[in-house]
DRENDOPA-354997 format. One line per field, with one value per residue (C-alpha): residue number from 1; x, y, z. Coordinates in nm, 4 decimals. Each point is the difference from the previous one (the first is absolute). Layout:
# DRENDOPA-354997
n = [NUM ...]
u = [X ...]
v = [Y ...]
w = [Z ...]
This chain:
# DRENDOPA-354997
n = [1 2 3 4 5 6 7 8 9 10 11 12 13 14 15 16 17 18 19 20 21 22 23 24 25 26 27 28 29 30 31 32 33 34 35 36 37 38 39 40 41 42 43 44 45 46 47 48 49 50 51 52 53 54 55 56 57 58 59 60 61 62 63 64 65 66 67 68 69 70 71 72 73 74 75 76 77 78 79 80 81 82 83 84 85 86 87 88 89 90 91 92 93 94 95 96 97 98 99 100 101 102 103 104 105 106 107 108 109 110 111 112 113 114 115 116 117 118 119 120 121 122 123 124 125 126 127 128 129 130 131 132 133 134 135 136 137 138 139 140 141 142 143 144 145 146 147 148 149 150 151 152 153 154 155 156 157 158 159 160 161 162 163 164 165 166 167 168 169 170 171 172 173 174 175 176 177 178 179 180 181 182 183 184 185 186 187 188 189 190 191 192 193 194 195 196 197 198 199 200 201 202 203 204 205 206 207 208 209 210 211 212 213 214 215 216 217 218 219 220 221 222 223 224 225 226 227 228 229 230 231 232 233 234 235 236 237 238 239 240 241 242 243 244 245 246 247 248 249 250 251 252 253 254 255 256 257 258 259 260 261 262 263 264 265 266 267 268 269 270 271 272 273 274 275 276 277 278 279 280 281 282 283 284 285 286 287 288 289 290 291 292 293 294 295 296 297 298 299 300 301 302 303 304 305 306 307 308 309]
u = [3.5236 0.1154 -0.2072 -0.3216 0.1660 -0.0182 -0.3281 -0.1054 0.1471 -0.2310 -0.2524 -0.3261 -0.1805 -0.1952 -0.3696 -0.1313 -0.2922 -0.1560 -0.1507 0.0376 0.2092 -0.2308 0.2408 -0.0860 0.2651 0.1836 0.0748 0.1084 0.2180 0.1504 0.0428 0.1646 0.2516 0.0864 0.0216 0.2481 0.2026 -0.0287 0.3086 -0.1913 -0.0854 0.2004 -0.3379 -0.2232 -0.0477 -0.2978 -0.2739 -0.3044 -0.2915 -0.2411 -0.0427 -0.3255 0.2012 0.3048 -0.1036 -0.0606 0.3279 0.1746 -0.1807 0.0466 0.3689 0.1608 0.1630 0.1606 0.1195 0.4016 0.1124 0.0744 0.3524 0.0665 -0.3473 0.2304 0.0862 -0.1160 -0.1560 -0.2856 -0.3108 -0.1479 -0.3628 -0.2071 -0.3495 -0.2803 -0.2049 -0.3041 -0.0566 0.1824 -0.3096 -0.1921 0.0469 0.1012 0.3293 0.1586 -0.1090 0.1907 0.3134 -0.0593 -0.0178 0.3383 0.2081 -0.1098 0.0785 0.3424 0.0793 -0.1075 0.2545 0.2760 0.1504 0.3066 -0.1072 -0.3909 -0.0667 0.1399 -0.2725 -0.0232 -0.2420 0.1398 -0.2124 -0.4179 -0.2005 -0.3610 -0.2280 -0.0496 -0.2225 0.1248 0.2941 -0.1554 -0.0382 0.3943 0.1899 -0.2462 0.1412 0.3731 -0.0761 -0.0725 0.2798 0.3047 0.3272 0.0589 -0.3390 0.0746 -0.4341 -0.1089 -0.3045 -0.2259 -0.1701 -0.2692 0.1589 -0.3394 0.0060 0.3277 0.2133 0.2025 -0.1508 0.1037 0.3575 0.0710 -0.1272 0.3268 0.2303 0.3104 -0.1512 0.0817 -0.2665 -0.0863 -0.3205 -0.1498 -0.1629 -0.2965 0.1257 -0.2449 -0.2762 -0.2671 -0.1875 0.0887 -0.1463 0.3218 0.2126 0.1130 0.0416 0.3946 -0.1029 -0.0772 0.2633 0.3047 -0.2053 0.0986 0.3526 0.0376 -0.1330 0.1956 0.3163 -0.1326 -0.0234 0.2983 -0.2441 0.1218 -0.2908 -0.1030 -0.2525 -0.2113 -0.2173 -0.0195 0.3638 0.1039 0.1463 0.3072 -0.1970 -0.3657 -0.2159 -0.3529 -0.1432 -0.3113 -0.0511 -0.1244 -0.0652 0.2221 0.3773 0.2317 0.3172 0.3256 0.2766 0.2699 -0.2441 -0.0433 0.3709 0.1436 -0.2350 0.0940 0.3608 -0.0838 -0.2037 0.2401 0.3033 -0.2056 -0.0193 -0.3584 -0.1469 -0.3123 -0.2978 0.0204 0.3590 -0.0436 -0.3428 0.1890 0.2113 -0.2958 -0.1725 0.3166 -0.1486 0.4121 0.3563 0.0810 -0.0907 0.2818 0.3805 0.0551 0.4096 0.1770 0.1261 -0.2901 -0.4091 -0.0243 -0.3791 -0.1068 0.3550 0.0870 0.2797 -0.0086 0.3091 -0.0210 0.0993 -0.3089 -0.2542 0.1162 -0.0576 -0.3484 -0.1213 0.1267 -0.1286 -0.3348 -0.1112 0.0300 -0.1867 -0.2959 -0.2556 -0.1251 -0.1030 0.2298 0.3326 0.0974 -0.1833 0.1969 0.3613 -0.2108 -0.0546 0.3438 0.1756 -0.2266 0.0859 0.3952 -0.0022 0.0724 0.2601 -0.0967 0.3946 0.0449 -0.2738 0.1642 0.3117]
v = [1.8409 0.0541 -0.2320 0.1818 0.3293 -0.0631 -0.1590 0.3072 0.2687 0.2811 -0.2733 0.2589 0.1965 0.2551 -0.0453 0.1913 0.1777 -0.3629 -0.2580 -0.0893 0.3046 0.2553 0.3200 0.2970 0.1617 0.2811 -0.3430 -0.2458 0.3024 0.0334 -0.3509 -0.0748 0.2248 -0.1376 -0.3305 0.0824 0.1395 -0.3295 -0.2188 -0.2401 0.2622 -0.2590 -0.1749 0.2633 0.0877 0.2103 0.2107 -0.1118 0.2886 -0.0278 0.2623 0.1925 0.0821 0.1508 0.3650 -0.1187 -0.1813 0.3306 0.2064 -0.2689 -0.0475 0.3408 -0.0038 -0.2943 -0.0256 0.0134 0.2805 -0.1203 0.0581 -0.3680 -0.1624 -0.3838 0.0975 -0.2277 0.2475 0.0376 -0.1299 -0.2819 -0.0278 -0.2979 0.1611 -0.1808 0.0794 -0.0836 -0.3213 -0.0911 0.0030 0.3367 0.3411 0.0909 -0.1762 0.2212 0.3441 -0.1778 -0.0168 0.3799 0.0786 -0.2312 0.1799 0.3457 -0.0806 -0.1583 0.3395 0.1748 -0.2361 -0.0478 0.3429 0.1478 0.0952 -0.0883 -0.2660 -0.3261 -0.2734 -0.2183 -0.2375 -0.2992 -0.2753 -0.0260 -0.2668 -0.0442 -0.3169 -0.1494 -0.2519 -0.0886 -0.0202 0.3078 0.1593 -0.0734 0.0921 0.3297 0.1127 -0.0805 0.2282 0.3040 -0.0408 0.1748 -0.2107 0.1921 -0.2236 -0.3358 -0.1398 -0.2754 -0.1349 -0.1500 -0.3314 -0.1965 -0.2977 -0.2011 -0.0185 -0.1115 0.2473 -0.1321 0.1821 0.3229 -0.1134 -0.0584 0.3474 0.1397 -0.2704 0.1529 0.3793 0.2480 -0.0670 -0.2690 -0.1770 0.0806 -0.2359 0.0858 -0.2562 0.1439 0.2243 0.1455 -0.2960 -0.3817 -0.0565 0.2616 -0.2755 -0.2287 -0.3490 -0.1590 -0.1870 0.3403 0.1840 -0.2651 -0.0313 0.3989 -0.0328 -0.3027 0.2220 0.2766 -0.1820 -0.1948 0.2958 0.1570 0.3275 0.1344 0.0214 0.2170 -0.0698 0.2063 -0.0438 -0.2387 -0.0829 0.1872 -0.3167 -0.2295 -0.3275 -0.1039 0.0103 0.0686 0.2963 0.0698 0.3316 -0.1452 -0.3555 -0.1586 -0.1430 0.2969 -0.0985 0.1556 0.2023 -0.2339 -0.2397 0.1692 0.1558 -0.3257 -0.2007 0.2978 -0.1249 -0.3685 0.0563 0.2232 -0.2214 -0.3339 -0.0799 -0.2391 0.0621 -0.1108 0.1409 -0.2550 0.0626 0.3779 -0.0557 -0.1337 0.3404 0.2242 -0.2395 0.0056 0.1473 -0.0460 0.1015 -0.3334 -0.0998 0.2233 -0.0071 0.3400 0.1317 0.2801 -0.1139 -0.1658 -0.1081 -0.3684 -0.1239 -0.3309 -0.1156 0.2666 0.2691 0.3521 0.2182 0.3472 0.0659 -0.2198 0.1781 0.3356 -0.0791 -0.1470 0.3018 0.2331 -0.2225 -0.1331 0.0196 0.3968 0.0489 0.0899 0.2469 0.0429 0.2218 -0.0485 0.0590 -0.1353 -0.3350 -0.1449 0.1309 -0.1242 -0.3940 -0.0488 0.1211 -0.2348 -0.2725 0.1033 0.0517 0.3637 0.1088 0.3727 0.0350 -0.0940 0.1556 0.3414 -0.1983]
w = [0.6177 -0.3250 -0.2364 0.1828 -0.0040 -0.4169 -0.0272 0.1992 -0.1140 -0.1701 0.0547 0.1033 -0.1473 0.2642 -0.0755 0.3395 -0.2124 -0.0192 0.2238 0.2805 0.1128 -0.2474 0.1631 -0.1708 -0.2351 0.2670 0.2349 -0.2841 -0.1678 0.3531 0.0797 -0.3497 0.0882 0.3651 -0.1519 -0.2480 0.2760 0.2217 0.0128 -0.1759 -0.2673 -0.2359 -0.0380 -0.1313 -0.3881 -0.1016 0.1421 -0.1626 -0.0532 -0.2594 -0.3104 0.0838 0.3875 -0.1603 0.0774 0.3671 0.0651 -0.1699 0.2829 0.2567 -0.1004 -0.0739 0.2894 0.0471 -0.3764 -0.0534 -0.2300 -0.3641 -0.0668 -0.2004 -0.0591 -0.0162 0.3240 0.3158 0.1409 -0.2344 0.0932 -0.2303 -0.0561 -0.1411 -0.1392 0.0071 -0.3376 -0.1745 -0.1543 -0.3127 -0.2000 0.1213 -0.1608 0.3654 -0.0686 -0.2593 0.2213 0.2932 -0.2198 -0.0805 0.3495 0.1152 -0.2770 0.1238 0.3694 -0.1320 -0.1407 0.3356 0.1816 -0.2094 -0.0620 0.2267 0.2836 0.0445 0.1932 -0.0831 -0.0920 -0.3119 -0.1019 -0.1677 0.0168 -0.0235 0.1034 -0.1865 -0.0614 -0.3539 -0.0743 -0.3420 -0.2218 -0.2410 0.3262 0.0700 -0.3515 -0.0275 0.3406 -0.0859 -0.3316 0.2181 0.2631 -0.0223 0.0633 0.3155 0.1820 0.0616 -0.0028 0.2477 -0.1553 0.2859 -0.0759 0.1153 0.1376 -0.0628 -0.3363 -0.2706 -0.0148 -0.2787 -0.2954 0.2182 0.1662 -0.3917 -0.0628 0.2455 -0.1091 -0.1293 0.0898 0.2953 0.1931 0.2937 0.1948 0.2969 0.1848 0.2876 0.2691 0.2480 0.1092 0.2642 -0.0780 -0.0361 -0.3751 -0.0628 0.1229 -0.2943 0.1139 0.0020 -0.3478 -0.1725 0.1211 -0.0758 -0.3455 -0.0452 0.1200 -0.2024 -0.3134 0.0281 0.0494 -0.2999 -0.2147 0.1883 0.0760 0.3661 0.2330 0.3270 0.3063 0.1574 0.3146 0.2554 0.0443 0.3379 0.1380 -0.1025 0.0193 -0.0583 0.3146 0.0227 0.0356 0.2434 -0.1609 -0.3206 0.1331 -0.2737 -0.0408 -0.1193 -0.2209 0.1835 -0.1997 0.0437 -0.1371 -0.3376 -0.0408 0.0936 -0.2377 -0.2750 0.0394 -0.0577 -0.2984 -0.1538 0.0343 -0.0909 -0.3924 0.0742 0.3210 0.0991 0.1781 0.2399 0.0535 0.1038 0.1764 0.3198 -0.0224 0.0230 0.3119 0.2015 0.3362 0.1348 -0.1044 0.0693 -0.3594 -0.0893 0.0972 -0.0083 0.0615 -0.0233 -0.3576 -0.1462 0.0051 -0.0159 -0.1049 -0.1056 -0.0393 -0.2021 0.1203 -0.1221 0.0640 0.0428 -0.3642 -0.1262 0.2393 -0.1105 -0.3410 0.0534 0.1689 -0.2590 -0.3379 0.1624 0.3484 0.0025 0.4036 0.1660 0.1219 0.3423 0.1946 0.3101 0.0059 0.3669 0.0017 -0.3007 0.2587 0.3778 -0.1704 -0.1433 0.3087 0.1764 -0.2054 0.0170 -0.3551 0.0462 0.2835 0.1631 0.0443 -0.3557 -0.1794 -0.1021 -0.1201]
């Protein structure tokens, strides 16, 4: 469909360095490359490999890497580094090292691979404006927070900066879980202070289920990019507006079309969802590629016949 083809599209970020898949680089490199060759390729956005493993994914990758001949071009491969936190003296080394690897990749003919965007944890807003100092314009920084705690103080750090939250919506264990109050009280806040946000972990599946492997209820995708389009297109919404959002276990809660997401009586043409994934609810990581594809085909959301169109 159409409305899921745009809340999907360029939706995942390939984490398959990181639980539960934990592939070593030469098979992530490899798969990253299949994927963006799948007919539902559309979906994919970044390859995400953190700083102190950039020699290894150069090794593991040399092959596969498209020749440089326009680094704007589509073929490029874009990389999401995972650095030291925004307070350690690791942090500003990390930047050292992503500007030398930039000018590795970018030149005519090397291998084409850019890294555009890190991802780092602050636990302050000090923390937050010393990072954006350092950062060229060319990184766009997704500062991860803890989700326990009021973020406010930080998401007022970003507001009006390049630079977005991430939010840890899962994990190996369930105390990595937040619970549906915490996380509609970060959507809420960064549609609030209009700072975009990203997920990572836990999201593999379109709904929320439970999951036996870490004996706790995990939140589904659809649940937290449909719930990003609510609270981005509603001037007051409450957390106990978007809580019911982030429990749906069924697409029935949502009348989804080809032209449109409808969610607590609120339509969203493909023109709206477009622009909420591109000002606030940026995507995801996980670490599989084809589960995400399997449970929307399953749920009809996502045609086989259709998907390369």
């Amino acid at each position: 469909m159409h409305s899921i083809r745009t809340l999907m599209d360029g939706i995942i970020d390939y984490a398959g360095l990181f639980p539960p898949a934990l592939l070593e680089m030469a098979p992530t490199v490899t798969n990253y490359a299949t994927y963006r060759d799948h007919a539902d390729g559309w979906m994919m956005s970044r390859l995400i490999i953190p700083v102190s493993r950039l020699d290894e994914f150069e090794r593991a990758a040399n092959a596969l890497l498209p020749v440089s001949n326009d680094p704007a071009s589509d073929d490029c491969w874009v990389i999401s580094a995972l650095t030291a936190p925004a307070g350690e003296e690791q942090f500003a080394d990390d930047l050292d090292a992503i500007e030398a690897f930039n000018e590795r990749h970018l030149p005519k003919g090397t291998g084409a691979a850019v890294i555009d965007t890190i991802e780092c944890r602050a636990s302050n807003a000090s923390e937050i404006d010393n990072a954006l100092e350092q950062l060229p314009e060319s990184i766009f920084p997704y500062f991860e927070l803890d989700h326990h705690v009021d973020i406010r103080g930080l998401l007022a750090a970003m507001a009006g900066m390049d630079a977005g939250a991430k939010v840890r919506t899962g994990g190996v264990t369930a105390d990595l879980h937040p619970t549906p109050e915490e996380l509609a009280r970060f959507i809420i806040g960064c549609s609030n202070a209009e700072v975009p946000f990203k997920a990572t972990a836990g999201l593999h599946a379109p709904l929320r289920h439970h999951a036996d492997s870490v004996g706790c209820d995990q939140f589904g995708f659809l649940n937290v990019f449909i719930g990003g389009c609510l609270a981005w297109w509603s001037d007051s919404l409450a957390e106990a507006d978007l809580i019911p959002v982030l429990e749906a276990r069924s697409s029935d809660l949502f009348d989804i079309d080809d032209d449109s997401i409808e969610v607590s009586g609120r339509a969203y043409g493909i023109a709206q969802i477009e622009e909420a994934r591109e000002r606030f609810c940026h995507g995801f990581g996980s670490c599989s590629f084809t589960e995400p594809i399997e449970d929307l085909t399953k749920l009809e959301l996502l045609r086989p016949d259709a998907a390369a169109t």
